[in-house]
C-alpha positions as CSV (number, residue, x, y, z in Angstrom):
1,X,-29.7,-15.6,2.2
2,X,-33.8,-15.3,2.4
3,X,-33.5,-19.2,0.9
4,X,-31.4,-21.4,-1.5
5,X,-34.0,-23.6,-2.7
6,X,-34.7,-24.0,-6.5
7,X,-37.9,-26.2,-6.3
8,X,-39.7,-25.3,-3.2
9,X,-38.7,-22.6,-0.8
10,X,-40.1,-23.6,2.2
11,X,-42.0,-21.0,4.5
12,X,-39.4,-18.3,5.7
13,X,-39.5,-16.3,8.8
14,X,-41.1,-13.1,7.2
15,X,-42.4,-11.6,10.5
16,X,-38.7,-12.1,12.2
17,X,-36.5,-8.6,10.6
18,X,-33.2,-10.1,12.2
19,X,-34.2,-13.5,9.5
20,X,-30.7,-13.5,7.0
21,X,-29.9,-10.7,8.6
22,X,-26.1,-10.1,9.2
23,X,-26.4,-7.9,12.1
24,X,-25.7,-4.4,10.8
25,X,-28.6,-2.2,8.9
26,X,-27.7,-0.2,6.1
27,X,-30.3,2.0,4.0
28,X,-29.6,0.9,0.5
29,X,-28.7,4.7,-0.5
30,X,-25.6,4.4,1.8
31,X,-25.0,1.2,-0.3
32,X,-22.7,1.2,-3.6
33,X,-21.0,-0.7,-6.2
34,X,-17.8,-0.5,-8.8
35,X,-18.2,-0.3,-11.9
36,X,-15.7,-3.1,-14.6
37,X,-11.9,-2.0,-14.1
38,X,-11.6,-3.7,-17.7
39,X,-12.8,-0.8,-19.8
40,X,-12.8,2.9,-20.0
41,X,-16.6,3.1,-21.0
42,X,-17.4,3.8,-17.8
43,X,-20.2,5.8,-18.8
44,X,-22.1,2.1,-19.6
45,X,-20.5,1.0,-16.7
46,X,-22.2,3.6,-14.1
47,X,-25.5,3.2,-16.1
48,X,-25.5,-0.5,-16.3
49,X,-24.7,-0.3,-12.1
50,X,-28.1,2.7,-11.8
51,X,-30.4,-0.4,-13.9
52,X,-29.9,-2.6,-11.4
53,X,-31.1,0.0,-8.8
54,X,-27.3,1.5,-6.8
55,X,-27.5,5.5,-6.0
56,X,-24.0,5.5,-5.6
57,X,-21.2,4.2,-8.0
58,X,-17.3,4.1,-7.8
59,X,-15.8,4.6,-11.5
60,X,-13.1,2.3,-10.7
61,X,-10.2,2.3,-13.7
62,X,-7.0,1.0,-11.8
63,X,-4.7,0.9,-15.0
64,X,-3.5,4.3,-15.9
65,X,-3.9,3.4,-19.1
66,X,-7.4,2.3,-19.3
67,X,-8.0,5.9,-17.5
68,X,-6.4,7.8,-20.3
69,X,-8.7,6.1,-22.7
70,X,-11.3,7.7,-21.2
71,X,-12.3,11.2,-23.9
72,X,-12.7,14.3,-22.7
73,X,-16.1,15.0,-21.1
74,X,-16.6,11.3,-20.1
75,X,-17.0,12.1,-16.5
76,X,-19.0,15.2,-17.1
77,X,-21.2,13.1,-18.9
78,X,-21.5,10.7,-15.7
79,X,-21.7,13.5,-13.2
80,X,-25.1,14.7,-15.4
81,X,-26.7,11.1,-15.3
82,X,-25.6,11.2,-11.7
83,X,-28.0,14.8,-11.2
84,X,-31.3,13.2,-13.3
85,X,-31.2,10.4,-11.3
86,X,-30.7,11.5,-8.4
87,X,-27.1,9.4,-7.5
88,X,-23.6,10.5,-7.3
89,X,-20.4,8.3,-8.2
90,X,-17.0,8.2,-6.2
91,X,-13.3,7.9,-8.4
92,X,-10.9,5.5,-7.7
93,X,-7.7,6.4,-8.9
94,X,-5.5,3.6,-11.5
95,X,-3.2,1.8,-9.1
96,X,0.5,3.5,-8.8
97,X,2.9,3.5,-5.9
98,X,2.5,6.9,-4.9
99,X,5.9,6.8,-3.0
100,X,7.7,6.4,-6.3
101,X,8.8,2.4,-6.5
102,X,8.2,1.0,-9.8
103,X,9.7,-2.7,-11.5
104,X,13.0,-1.0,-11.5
105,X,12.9,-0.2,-7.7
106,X,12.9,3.3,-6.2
107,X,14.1,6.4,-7.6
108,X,13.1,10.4,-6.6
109,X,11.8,11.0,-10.3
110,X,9.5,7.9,-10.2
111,X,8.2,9.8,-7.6
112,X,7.6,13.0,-9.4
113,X,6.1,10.9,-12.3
114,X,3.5,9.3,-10.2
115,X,3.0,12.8,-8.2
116,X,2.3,14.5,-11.5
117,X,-0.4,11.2,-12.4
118,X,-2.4,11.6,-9.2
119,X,-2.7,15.3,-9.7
120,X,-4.1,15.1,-13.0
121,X,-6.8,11.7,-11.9
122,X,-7.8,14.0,-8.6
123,X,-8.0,17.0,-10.7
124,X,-10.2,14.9,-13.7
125,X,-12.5,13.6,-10.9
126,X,-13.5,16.7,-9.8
127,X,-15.9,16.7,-12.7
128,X,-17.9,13.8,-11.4
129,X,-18.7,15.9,-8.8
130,X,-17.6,20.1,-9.1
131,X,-20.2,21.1,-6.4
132,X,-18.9,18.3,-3.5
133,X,-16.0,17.0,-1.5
134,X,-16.0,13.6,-3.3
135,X,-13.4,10.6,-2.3
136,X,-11.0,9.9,-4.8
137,X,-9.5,6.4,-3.8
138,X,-5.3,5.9,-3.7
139,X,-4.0,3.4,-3.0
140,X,-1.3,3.5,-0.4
141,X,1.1,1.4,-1.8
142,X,1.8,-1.3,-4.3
143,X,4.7,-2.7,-2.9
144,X,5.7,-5.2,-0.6
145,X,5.4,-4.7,3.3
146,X,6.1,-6.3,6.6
147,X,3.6,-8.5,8.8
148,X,2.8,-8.9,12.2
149,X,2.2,-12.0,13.8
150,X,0.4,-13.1,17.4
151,X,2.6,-12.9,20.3
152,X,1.0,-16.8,20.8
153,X,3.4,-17.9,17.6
154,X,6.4,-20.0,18.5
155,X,9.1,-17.9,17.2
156,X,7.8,-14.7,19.6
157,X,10.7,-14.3,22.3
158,X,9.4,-14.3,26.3
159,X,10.3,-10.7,26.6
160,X,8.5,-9.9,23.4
161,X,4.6,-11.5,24.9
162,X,2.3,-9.6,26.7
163,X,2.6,-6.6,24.4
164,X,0.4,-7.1,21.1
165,X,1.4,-8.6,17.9
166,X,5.0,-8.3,16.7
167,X,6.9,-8.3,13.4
168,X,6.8,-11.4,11.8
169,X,8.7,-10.5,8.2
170,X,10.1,-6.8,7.5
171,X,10.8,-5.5,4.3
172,X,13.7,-3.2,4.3
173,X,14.9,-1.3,1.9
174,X,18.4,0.5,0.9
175,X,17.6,4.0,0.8
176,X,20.3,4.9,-2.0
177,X,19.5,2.4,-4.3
178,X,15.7,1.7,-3.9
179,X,16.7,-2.7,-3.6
180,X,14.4,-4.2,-1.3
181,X,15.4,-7.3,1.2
182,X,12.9,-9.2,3.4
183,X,14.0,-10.0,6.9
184,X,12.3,-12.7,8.4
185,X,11.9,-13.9,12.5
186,X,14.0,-17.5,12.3
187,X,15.5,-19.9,14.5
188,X,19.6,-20.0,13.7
189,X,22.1,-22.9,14.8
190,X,25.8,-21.6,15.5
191,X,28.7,-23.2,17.9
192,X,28.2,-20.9,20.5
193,X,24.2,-21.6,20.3
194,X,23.7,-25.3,19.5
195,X,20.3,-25.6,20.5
196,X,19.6,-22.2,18.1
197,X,18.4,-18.6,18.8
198,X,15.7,-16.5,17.3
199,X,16.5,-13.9,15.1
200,X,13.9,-10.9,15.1
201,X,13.5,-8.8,12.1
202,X,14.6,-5.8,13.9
203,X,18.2,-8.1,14.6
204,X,18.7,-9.0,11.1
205,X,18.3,-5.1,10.4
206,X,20.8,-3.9,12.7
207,X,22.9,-6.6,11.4
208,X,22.5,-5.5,7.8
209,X,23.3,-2.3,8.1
210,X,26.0,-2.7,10.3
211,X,27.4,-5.2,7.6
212,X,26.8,-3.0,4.9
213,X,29.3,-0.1,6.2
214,X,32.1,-2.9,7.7
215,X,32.0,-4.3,4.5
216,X,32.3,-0.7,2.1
217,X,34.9,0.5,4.8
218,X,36.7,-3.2,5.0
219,X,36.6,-3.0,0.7
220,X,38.1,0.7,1.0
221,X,41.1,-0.4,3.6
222,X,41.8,-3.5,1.0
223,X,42.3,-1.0,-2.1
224,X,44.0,1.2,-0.1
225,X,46.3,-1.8,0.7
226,X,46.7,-2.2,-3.5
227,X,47.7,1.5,-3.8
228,X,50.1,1.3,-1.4
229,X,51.8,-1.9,-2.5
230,X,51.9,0.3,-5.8
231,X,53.1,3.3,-4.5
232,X,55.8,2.8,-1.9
233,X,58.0,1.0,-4.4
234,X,57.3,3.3,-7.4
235,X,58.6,6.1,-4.6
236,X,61.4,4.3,-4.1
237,X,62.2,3.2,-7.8
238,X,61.6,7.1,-8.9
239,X,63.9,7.9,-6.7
240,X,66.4,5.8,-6.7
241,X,66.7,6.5,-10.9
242,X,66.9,10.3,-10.2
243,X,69.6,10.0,-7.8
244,X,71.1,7.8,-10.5
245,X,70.8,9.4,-13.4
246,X,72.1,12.6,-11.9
247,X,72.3,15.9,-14.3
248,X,72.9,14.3,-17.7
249,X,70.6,11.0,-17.7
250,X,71.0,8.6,-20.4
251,X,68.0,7.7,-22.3
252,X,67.9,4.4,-20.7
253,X,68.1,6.0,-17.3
254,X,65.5,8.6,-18.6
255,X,62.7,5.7,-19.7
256,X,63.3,4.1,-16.3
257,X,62.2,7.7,-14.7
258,X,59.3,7.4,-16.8
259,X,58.3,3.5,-16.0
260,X,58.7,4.7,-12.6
261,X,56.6,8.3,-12.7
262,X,53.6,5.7,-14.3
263,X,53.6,3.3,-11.9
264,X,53.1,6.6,-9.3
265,X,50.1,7.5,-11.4
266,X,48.8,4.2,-11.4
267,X,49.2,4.3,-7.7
268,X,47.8,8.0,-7.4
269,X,44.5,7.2,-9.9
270,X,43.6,4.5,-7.3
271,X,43.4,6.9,-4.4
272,X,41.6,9.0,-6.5
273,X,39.2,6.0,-6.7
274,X,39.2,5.4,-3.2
275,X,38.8,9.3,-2.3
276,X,35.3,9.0,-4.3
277,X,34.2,6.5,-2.8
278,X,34.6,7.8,0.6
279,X,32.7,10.6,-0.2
280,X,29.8,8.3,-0.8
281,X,30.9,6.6,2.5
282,X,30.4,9.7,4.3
283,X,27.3,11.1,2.7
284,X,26.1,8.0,3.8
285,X,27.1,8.6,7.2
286,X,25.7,12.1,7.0
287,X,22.3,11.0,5.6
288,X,21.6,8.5,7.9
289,X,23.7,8.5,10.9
290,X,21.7,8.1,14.1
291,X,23.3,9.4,16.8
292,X,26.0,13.0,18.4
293,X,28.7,10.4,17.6
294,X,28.0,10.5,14.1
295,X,28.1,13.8,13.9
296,X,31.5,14.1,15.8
297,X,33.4,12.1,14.1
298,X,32.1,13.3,10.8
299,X,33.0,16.7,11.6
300,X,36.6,15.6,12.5
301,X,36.7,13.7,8.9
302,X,35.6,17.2,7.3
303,X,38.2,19.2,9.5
304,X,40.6,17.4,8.6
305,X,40.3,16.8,5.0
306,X,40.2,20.6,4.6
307,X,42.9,21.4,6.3
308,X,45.1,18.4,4.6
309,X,43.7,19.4,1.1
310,X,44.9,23.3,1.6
311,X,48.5,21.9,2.6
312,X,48.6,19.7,-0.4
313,X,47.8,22.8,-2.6
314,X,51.4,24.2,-1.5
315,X,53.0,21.4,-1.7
316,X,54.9,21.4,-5.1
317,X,57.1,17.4,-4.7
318,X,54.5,15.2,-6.4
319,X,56.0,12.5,-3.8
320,X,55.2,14.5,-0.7
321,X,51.4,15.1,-2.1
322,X,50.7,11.5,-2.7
323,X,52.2,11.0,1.1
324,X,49.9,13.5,2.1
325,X,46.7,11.9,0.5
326,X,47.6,8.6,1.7
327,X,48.0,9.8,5.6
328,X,44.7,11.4,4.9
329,X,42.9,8.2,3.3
330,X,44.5,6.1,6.5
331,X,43.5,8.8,9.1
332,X,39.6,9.0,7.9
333,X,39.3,5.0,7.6
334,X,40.6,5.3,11.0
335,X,37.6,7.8,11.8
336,X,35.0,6.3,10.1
337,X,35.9,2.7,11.9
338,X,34.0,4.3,15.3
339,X,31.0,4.1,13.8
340,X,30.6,0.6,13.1
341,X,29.1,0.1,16.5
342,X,26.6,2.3,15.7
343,X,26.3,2.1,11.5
344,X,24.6,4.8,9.4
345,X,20.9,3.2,8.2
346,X,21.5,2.8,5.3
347,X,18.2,0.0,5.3
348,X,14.8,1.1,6.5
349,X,11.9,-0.5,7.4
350,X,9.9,-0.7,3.9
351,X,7.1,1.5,6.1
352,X,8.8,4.4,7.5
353,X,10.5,5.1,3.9
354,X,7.2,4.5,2.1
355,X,5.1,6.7,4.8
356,X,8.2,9.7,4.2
357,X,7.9,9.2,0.2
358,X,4.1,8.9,0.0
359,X,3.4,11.7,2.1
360,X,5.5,14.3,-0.1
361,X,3.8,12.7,-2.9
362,X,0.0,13.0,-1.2
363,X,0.4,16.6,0.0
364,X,1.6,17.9,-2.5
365,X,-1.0,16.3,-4.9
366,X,-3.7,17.6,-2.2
367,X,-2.5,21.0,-1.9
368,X,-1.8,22.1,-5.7
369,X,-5.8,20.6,-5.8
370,X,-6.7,22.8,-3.2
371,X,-5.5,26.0,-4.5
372,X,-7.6,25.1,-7.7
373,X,-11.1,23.9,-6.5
374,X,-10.9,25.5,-2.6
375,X,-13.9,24.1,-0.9
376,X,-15.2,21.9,-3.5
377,X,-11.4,20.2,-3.8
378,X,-12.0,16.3,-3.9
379,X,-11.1,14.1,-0.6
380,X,-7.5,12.5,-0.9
381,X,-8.7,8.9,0.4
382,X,-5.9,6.9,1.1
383,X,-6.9,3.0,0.8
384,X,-5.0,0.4,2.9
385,X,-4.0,-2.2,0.6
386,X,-4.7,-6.1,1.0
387,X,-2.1,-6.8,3.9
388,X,1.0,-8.0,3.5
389,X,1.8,-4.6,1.5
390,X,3.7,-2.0,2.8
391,X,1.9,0.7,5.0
392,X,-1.4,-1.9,5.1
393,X,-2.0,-1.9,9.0
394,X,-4.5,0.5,10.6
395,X,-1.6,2.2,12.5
396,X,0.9,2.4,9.5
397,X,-2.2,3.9,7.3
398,X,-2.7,6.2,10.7
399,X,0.7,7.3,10.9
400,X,0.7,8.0,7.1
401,X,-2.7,10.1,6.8
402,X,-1.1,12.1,9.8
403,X,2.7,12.4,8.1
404,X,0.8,14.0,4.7
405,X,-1.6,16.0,7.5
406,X,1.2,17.4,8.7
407,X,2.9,18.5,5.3
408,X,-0.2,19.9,3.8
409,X,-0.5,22.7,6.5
410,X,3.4,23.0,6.6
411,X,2.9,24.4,2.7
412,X,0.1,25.9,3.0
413,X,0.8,28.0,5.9
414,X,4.5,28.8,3.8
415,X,2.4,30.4,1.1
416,X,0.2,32.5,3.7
417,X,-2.7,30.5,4.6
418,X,-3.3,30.5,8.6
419,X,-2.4,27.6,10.5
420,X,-6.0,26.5,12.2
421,X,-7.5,27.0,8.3
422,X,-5.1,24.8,6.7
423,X,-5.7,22.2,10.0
424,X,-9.2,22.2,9.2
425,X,-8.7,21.9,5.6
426,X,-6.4,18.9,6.6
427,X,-8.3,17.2,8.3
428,X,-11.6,17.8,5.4
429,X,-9.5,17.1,2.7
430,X,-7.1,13.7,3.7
431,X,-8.4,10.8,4.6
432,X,-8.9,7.0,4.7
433,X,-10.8,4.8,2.7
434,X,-11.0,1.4,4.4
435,X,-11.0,-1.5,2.7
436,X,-13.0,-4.2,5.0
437,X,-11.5,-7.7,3.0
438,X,-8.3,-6.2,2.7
439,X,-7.8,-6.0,6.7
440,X,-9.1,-9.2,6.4
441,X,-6.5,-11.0,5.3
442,X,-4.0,-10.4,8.1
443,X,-6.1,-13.5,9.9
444,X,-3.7,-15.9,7.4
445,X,-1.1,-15.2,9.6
446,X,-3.0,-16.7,12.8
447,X,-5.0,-13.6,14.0
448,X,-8.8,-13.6,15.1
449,X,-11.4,-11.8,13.3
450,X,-11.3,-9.4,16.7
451,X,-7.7,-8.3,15.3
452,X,-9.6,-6.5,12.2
453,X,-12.3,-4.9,14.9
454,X,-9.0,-4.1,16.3
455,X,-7.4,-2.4,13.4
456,X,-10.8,-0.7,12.2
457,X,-10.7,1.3,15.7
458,X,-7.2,2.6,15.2
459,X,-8.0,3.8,11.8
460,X,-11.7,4.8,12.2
461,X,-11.0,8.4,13.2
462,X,-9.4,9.2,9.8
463,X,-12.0,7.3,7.9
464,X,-14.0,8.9,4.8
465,X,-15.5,5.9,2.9
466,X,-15.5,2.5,3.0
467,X,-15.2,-0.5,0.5
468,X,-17.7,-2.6,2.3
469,X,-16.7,-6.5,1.2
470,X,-16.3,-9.5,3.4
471,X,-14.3,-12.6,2.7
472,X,-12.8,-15.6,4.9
473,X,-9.4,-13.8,5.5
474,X,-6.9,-16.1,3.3
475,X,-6.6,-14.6,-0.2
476,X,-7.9,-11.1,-1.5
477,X,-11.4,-11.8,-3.1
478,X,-14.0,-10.0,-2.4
479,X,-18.5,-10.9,-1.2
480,X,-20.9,-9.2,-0.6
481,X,-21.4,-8.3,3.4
482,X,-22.6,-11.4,4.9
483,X,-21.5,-13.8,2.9
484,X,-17.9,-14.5,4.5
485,X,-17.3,-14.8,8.2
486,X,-15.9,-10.8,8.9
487,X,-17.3,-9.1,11.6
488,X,-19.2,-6.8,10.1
489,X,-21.1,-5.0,13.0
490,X,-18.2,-5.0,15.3
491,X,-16.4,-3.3,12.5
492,X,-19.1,-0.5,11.5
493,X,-19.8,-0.1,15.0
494,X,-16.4,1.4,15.5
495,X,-16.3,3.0,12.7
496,X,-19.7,4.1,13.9
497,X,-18.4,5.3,17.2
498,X,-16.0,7.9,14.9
499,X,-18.9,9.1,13.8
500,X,-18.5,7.8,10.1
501,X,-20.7,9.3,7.5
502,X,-19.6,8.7,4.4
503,X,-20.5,6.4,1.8
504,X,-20.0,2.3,1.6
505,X,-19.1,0.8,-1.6
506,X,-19.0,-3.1,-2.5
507,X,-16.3,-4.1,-5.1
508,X,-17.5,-6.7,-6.8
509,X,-15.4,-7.6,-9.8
510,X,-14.9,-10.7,-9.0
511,X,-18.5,-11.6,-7.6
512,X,-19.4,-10.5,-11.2
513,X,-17.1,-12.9,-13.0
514,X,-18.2,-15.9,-10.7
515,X,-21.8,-15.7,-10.2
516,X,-22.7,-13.7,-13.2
517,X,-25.1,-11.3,-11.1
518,X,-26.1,-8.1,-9.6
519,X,-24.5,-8.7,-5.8
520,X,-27.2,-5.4,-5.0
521,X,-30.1,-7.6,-3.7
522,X,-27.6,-9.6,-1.2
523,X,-26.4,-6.1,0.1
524,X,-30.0,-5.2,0.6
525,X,-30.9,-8.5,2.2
526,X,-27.8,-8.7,4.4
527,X,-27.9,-5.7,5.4
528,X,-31.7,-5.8,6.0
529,X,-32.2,-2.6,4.4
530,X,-35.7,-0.7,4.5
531,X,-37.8,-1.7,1.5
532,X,-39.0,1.9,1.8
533,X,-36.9,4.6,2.1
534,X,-40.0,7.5,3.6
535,X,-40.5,5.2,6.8
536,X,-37.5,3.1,7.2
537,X,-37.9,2.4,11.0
538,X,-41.7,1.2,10.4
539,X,-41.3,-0.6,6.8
540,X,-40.5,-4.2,6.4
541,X,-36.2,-4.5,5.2
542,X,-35.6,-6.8,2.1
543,X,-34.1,-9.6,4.0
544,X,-38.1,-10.3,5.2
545,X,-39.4,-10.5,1.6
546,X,-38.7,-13.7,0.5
547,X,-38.0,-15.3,-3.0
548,X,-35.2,-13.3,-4.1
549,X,-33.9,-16.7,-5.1
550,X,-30.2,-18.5,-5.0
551,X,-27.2,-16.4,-7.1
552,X,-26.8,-20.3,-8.2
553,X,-29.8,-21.3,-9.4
554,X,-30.8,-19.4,-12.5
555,X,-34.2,-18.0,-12.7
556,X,-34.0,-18.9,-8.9
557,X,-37.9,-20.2,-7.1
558,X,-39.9,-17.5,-9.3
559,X,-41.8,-19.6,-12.0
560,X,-38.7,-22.2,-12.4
561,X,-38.8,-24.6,-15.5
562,X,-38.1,-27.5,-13.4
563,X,-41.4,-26.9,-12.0
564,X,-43.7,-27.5,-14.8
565,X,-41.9,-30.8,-15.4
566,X,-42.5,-31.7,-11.9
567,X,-45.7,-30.7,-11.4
568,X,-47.4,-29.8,-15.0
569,X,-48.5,-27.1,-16.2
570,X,-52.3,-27.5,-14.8
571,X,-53.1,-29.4,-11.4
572,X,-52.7,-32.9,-12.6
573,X,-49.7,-34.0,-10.8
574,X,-50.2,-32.0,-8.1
575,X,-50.9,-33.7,-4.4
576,X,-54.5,-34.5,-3.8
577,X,-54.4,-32.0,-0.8
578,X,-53.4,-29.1,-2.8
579,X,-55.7,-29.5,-5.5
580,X,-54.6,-32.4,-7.8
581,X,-56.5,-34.9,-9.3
582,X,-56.6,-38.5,-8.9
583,X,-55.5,-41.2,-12.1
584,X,-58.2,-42.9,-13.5
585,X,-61.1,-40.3,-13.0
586,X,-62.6,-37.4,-14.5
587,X,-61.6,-34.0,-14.2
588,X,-63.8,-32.3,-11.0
589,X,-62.7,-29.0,-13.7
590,X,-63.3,-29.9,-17.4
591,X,-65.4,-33.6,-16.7
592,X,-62.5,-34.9,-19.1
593,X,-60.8,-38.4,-18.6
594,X,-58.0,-38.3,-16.0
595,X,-55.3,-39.7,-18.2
């Protein structure tokens, strides 16, 4: 800052415009600030935020339910203060896992649910602004994710080096049931490896799923095994009594037939058991087999189930059928045992599911917007959570924005609109909003600040606005630009370079409940903003005008009470040189005794 000090500033370097400057000049209409996430008069909030002199706000409500408490006309309300005051507010959206996970983990309705949410916080904040393109802010995710670490880290095999950061922890998750499992890069100790090996994520993946089908076909061969210990001597027993009890059974002889006919049932419910779950064996298989093998043998399981199943129709000797269905159960075990070198995927990388899920849920909120507003619809801005979430990465938020890209013009060019209009709709419409400190924080797992430059380049293309905060790069807090240790002109200058023009907003909730003050001056002063917006190259910038005073020291050097106790109120205790007066004589003012 201009200066800390609460007694005397000092001079300050007035003359010098790079003087507490951060590197990176930003006009202070560019600049922006959230409004409290804590309450849904965000009315107050966005006036409160104009006071202190911001021409752009972000109504920032992250709990759906705070959002809801918001009436009906609330942000038509803002959207006029915003057009007599000449400013203009941004939305973003309550916080929900757009690719359906909630507590309970994963399902195609929780999905729905939080499709049907975005559409209706999209289609609200298009009365902040009817007449514009304004960003409305989703999250990506809320979920966990996987991290990357430098290829310098010890656990980083020989033939891994040389090509960028590698995957560190992987969350994967069971795409039938939604459970999620981290995999993390270790060091394991076994007989055959005494001095250990490293296990990659990608390893312990392979491994899971291939342990996952062994162990459902394994736990299918072992009932089988119990039905058939069940139903070869029940066979025999039944019949053994009927050839016993001939023509004219005796009623002992009959109950034995009996005893004998429920054991067979016993015997015939568990294959019906094990038939069901082979069908969810192979729709496993058939979801997410990999490879023409899959498919082959699959094919041969279907073949011959039908053909079996018609045979067993005609066949009228209960025996013979549950024969049959045994042979049939033994034959597709058999089948399904040639894919365990290459096992269905059953677990996904956390990234690749969320970037399928999210993207249905993204396009379709941006496309039933589209057909309502047109040209006015607000931007989809999809914000990179702080990392260590899923899809938090510049080139997993990249291959996301592209994915829901993709299916917006697949739809819209279904229901008749031409292909190059919906692309350029596309590309309008769905975007990025980056979050600067969020990036930030993948430098806990060892990476330089150049790895966020890094980032920033691969995601500046898709970029619409920017939450402009800085931090140290351990924990998700947010300060004002300049007041961490991000590079922030190495980051806007490649966001520059994509020819960025949108707006850069500051979150400051936790600034506000630490230092108690408007973070807007320390924008202006770190970003050396023009004091005067009608000459901005010629004027001085507010990091050259001095005595903005300390966010820690109260009323800051302006007219401090600690000064009239240090040097009065008048010029007695003021040095000689500066005008004070001397003990013991008269005043060269009033003639009155010097006390």
């Amino acid at each position: 800052m201009t200066n800390y000090e609460a007694i005397y500033p000092g001079a300050t370097y007035l003359l010098d415009p790079n003087y507490g400057f951060m590197g990176y000049r930003v006009p202070a209409g560019e600049f922006g600030g959230t409004t409290s996430i804590q309450t849904a008069n965000q009315l107050k909030e966005v006036n409160n935020l104009l006071n202190q002199g911001m021409k752009t706000t972000e109504v920032s409500v992250v709990q759906p339910e705070v959002f809801e408490m918001m009436p009906k006309g609330h942000l038509k309300e803002i959207a006029r203060l915003n057009k007599l005051t000449g400013a203009e507010s941004t939305l973003h959206a309550p916080v929900i896992d757009p690719s359906g996970f909630t507590q309970q983990g994963w399902s195609e309705e929780n999905r729905e649910v939080a499709e049907r949410q975005f559409e209706s916080f999209v289609e609200r904040g298009h009365e902040l602004s009817p007449e514009g393109n304004m960003p409305v802010t989703i999250h990506a995710s809320s979920i966990p994710g996987s991290e990357m670490i430098p290829e310098t880290h010890k656990l980083v095999l020989p033939e891994e080096k040389g090509k960028g950061p590698v995957i560190g922890k992987m969350i994967a998750v069971n795409q039938d049931t939604g459970e999620l499992i981290p995999l993390e890069r270790k060091k394991v100790y076994g007989p055959r490896k005494p001095k250990g090996e490293i296990w990659t994520p990608e390893t312990e993946l392979t491994s899971a799923n291939a342990t996952k089908f062994s162990q459902a076909i394994t736990n299918l061969a072992f009932y089988k095994k119990e039905a058939d210990e069940i139903i070869a001597p029940a066979q025999g027993e039944l019949s053994k009594n009927l050839m016993i009890a001939g023509n004219n059974p005796t009623q002992t002889q009959i109950n034995q037939i009996k005893i004998s006919q429920e054991k067979l049932q016993r015997g015939d419910l568990f294959l019906t058991n094990i038939e069901q779950s082979f069908r969810s064996l192979y729709e496993q298989a058939a979801k997410y087999g990999t490879d023409e093998n899959t498919k082959k043998v699959l094919d041969n399981i279907s073949k011959n189930w039908i053909e079996k199943t018609k045979a067993m129709q005609n066949e009228k000797e209960i025996g013979e059928v549950i024969k049959m269905r045994t042979n049939l159960i033994d034959n597709s075990l058999n089948e399904m045992r040639k894919l365990e070198q290459t096992p269905p995927q059953i677990f996904k990388p956390i990234e690749e599911f969320a970037k399928d899920k999210a993207s249905e849920t993204l396009s379709n909120v941006a496309v039933n917007t589209y057909k309502k507003f047109g040209n006015t619809s607000p931007i989809i801005s999809v914000e990179n959570p702080p990392y260590g979430s899923a899809l938090s990465s510049g080139e997993d938020l990249k291959n996301l924005i592209k994915e829901t890209r993709k299916k917006f013009v697949n739809k819209l060019v279904k229901e008749g609109k031409s292909k190059s209009n919906a692309e350029q709709a596309a590309e309008k419409l769905i975007g990025v909003t980056w979050d600067t400190s969020h990036i930030s924080m993948i430098r806990k797992q060892g990476f330089n600040p150049e790895q966020v430059v890094k980032e920033t380049k691969t995601i500046a293309p898709y970029v619409k606005h920017v939450h402009f905060n800085d931090n140290f790069g351990s924990t998700h807090t947010d300060l004002p630009p300049g007041m961490g240790n991000l590079p922030m002109p190495e980051i806007m200058g490649e966001l520059e370079k994509a020819k960025f023009k949108g707006k850069k907003i500051f979150e400051g909730g936790n600034w506000f409940q630490h230092m108690q003050t408007s973070p807007f001056p320390y924008q202006l002063e770190s970003a050396g903003s023009p004091l005067y917006s009608t000459a901005p190259a010629a004027s001085p910038y507010w990091n050259q005008i001095g005595g903005l005073g300390a966010y820690y020291s109260g009323t800051g050097p302006i007219n401090p009470a600690i000064h009239h106790s240090t040097y009065g109120a008048g010029f007695t205790n003021l040095p000689i040189e500066l005008g004070g007066e001397m003990p013991g004589t008269q005043s060269r003012f009033s003639g009155t005794p010097n006390q």
